[in-house]
Residue frames relative to the residue before (quaternion, step in Angstrom):
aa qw qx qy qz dx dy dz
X 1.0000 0.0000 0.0000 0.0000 0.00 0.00 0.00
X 0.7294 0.3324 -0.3168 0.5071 3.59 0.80 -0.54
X 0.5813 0.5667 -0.4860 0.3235 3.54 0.66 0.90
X 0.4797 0.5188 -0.2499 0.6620 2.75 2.01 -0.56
X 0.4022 -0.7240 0.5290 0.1851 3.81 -0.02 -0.33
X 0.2585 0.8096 -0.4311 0.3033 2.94 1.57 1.17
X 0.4216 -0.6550 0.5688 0.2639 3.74 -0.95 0.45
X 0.1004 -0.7388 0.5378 0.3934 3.67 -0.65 0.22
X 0.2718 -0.7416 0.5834 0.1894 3.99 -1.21 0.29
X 0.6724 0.5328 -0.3738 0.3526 3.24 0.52 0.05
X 0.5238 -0.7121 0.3565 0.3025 3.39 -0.41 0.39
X 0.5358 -0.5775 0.5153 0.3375 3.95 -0.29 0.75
X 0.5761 -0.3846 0.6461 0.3205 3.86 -1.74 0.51
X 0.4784 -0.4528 0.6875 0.3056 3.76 -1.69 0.54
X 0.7245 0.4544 -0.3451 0.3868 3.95 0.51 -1.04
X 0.6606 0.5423 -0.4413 0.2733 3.94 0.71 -0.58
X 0.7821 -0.3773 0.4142 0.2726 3.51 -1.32 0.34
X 0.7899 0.2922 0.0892 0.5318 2.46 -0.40 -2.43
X 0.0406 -0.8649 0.4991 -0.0343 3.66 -1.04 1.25
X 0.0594 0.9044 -0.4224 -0.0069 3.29 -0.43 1.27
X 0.5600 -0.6732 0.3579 0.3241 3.07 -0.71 1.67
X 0.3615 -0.7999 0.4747 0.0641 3.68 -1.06 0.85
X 0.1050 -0.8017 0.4702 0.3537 4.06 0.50 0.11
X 0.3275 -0.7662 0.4541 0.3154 3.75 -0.37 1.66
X 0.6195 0.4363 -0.5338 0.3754 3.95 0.50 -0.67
X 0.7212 0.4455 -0.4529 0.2762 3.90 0.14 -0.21
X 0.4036 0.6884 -0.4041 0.4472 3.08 1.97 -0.28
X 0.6082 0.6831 -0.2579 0.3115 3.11 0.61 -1.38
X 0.6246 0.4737 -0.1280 0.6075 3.31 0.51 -2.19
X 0.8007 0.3261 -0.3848 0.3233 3.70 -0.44 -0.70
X 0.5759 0.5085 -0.3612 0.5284 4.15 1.35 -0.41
X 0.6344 0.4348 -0.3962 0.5015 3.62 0.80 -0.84
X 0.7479 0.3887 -0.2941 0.4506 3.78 0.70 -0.30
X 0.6524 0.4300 -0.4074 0.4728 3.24 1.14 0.04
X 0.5946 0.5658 -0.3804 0.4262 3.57 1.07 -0.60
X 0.5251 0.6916 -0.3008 0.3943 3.64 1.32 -0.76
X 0.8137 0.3108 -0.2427 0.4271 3.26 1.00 -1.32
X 0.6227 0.5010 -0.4222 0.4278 3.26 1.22 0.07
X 0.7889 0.2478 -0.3963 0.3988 3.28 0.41 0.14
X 0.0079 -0.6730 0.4953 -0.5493 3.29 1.62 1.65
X 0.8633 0.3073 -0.0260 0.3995 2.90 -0.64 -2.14
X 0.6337 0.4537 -0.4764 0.4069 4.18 1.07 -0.04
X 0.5080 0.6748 -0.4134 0.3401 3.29 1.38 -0.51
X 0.4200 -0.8284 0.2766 0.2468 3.99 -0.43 0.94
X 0.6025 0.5652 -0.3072 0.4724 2.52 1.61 -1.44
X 0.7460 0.5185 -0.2817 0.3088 4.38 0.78 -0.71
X 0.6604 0.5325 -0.3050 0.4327 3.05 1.75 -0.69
X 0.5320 0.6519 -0.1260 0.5255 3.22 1.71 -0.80
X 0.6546 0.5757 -0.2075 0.4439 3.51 0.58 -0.81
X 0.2464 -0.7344 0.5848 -0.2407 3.31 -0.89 2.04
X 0.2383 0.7872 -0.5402 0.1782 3.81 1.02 0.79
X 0.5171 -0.6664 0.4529 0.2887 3.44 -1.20 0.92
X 0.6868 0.3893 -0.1729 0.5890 3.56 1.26 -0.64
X 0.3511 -0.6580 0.5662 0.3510 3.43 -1.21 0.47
X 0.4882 0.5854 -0.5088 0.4002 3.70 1.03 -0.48
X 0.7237 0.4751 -0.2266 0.4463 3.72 0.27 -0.73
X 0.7312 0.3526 -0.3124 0.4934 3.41 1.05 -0.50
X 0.6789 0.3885 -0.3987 0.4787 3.63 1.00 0.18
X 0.5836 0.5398 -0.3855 0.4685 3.48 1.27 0.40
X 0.4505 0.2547 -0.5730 0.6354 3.53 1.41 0.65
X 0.5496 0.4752 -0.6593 0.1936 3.94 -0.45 -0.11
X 0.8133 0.4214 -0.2443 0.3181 2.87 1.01 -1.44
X 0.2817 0.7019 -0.4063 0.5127 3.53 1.47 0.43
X 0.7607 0.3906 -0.1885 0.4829 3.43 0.28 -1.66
X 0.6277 0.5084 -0.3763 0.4537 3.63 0.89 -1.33
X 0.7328 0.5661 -0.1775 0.3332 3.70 0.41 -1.29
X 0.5651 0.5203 -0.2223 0.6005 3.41 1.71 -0.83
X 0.5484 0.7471 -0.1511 0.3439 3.88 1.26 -0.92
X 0.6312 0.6047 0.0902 0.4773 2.53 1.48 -2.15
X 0.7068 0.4471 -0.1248 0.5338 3.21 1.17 -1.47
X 0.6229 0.5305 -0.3086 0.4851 3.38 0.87 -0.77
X 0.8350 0.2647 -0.2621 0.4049 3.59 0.24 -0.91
X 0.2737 0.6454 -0.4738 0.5331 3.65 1.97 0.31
X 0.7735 0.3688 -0.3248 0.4003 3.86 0.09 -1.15
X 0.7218 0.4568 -0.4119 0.3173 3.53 1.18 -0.56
């Protein structure tokens, strides 16, 4: 990873040695984007969905994404 000039984001084990500091707001951003796509990928009608266009198949994300949105608005 440091040849690549990657960053690591996950946090390290409590048990490892070798300790590398972790930047928590990118932590953050990267769970809020991972938690997104999973509840993306529970959505049936997207995970399921075999459109001949991509133009049509990101207009159910943005259905599903928009419908998401609304939901955790009401909570």
């Amino acid at each position: 990873m440091e040849a690549r000039s990657i960053l690591p984001v996950v946090p390290m084990r409590k048990s490892r040695r070798l300790r590398v500091a972790v930047d928590r707001r990118l932590y953050r951003l990267r769970n809020l984007v991972e938690r997104c796509f999973n509840k993306l990928k529970n959505a049936r009608r997207v995970a399921t969905r075999y459109d001949k266009t991509a133009e049509s198949f990101l207009g159910f994300i943005d259905i599903t994404s928009i419908r998401l949105w609304l939901r955790h608005l009401s909570t």
